[in-house]
VEXKOLZA-223066 format. One line per field, with one value per atom (N, C-alpha, C): residue in one letter; chain; atom name; x, y, z. Coordinates in nm, 4 decimals, padded with zeros to 6 digits. Layout:
REM residues N
resn = [A, ...]
chain = [A, ...]
name = [CA, ...]
xx = [X, ...]
yy = [Y, ...]
zz = [Z, ...]
This chain:
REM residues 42
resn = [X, X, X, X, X, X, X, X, X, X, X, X, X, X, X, X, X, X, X, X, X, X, X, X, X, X, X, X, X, X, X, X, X, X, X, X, X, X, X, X, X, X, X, X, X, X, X, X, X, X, X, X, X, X, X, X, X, X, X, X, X, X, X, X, X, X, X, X, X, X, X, X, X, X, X, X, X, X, X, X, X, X, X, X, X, X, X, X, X, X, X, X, X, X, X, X, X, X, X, X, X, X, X, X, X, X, X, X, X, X, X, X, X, X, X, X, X, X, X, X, X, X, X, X, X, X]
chain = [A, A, A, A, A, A, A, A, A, A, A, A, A, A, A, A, A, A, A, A, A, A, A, A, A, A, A, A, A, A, A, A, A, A, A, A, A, A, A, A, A, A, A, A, A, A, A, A, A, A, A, A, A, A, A, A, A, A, A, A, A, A, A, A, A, A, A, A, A, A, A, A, A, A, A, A, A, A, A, A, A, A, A, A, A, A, A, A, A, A, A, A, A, A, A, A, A, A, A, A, A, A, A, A, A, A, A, A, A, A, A, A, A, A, A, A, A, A, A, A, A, A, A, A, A, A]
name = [N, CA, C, N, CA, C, N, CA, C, N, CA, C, N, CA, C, N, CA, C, N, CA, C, N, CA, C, N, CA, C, N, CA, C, N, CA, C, N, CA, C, N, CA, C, N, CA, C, N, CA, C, N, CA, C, N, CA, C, N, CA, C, N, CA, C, N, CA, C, N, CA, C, N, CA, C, N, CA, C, N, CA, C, N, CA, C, N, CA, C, N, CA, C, N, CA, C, N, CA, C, N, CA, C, N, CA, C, N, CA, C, N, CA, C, N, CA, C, N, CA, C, N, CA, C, N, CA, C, N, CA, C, N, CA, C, N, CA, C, N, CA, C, N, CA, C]
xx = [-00.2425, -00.3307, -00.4250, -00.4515, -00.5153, -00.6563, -00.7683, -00.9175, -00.9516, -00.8950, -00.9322, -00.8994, -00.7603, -00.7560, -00.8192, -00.9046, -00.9432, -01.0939, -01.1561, -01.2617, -01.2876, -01.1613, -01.1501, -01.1985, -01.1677, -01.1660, -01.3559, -01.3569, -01.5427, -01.4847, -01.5998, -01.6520, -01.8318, -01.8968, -02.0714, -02.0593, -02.1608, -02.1829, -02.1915, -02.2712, -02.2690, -02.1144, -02.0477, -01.8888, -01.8356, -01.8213, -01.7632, -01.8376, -01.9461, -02.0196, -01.9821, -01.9488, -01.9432, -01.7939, -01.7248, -01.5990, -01.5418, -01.6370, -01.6191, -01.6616, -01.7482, -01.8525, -01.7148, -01.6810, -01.5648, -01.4293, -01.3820, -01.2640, -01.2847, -01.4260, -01.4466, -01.4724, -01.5214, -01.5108, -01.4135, -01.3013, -01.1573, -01.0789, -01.1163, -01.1090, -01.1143, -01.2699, -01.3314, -01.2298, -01.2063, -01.1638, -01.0147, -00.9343, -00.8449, -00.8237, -00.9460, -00.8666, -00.9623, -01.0556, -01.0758, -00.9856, -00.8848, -00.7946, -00.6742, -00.6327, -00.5469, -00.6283, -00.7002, -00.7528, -00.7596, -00.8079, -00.7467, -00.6185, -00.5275, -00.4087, -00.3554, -00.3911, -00.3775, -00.4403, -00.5007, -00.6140, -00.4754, -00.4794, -00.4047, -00.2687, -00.2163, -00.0771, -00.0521, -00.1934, -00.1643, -00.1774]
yy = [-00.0336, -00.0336, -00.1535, -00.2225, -00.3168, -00.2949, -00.4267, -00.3853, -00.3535, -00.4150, -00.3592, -00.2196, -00.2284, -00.0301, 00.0801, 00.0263, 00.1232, 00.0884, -00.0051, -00.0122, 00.0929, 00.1030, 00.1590, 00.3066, 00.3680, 00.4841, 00.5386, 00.6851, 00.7417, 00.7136, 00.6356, 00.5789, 00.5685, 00.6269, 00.6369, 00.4363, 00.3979, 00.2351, 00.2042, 00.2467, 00.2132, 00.2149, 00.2939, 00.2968, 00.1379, 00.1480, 00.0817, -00.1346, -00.1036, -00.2506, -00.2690, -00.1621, -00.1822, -00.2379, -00.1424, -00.2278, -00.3204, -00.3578, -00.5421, -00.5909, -00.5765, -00.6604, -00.6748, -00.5732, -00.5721, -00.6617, -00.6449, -00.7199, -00.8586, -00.9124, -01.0330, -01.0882, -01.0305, -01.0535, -01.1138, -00.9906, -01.0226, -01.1453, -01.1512, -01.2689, -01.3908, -01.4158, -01.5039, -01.5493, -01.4507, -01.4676, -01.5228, -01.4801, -01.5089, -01.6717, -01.6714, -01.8527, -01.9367, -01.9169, -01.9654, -01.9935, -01.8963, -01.8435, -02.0324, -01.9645, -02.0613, -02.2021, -02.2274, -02.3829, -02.3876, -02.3241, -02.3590, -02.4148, -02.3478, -02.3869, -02.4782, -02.5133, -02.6482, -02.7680, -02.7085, -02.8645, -02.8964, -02.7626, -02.8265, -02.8633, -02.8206, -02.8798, -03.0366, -03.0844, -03.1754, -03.3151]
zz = [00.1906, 00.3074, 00.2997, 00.4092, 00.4038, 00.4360, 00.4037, 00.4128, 00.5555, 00.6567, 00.8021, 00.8057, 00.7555, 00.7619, 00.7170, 00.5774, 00.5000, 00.5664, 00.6095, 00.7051, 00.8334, 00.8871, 00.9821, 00.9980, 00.8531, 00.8835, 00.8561, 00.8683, 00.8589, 00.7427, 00.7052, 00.5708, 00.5916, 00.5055, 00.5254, 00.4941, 00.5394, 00.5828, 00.4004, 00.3241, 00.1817, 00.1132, 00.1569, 00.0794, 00.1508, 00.2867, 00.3324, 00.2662, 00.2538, 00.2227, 00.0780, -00.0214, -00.1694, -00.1747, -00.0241, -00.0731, -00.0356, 00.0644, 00.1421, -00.0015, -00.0801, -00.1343, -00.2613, -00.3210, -00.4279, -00.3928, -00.2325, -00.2083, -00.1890, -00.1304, -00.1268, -00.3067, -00.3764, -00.5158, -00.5735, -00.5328, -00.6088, -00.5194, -00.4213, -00.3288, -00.4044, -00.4350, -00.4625, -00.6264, -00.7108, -00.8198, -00.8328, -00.7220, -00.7007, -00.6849, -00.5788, -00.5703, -00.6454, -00.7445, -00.8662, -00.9481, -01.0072, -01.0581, -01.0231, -00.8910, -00.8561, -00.8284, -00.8155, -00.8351, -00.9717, -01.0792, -01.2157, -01.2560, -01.2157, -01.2180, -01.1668, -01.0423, -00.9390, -01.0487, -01.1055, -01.1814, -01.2970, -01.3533, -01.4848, -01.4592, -01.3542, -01.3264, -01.3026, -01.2391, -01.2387, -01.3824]
């Protein structure tokens, strides 16, 4: 299920912000992650 979906549903506003705040996280880590790799490949 994706974050719009799981947004979608009654979620009290604090569930729903902890888990924007967590997916943009893993977001963020993600393409850290891959620009690491972009560096050393080259």
């Amino acid at each position: 299920m994706g974050l719009s979906a799981l947004l979608e549903l009654d979620l009290p506003p604090k569930i729903k912000a902890k888990m924007e705040a967590a997916m943009t996280q893993k977001n963020a880590k993600e393409l850290y992650f891959q620009r690491l790799l972009e560096e050393k490949d080259q």
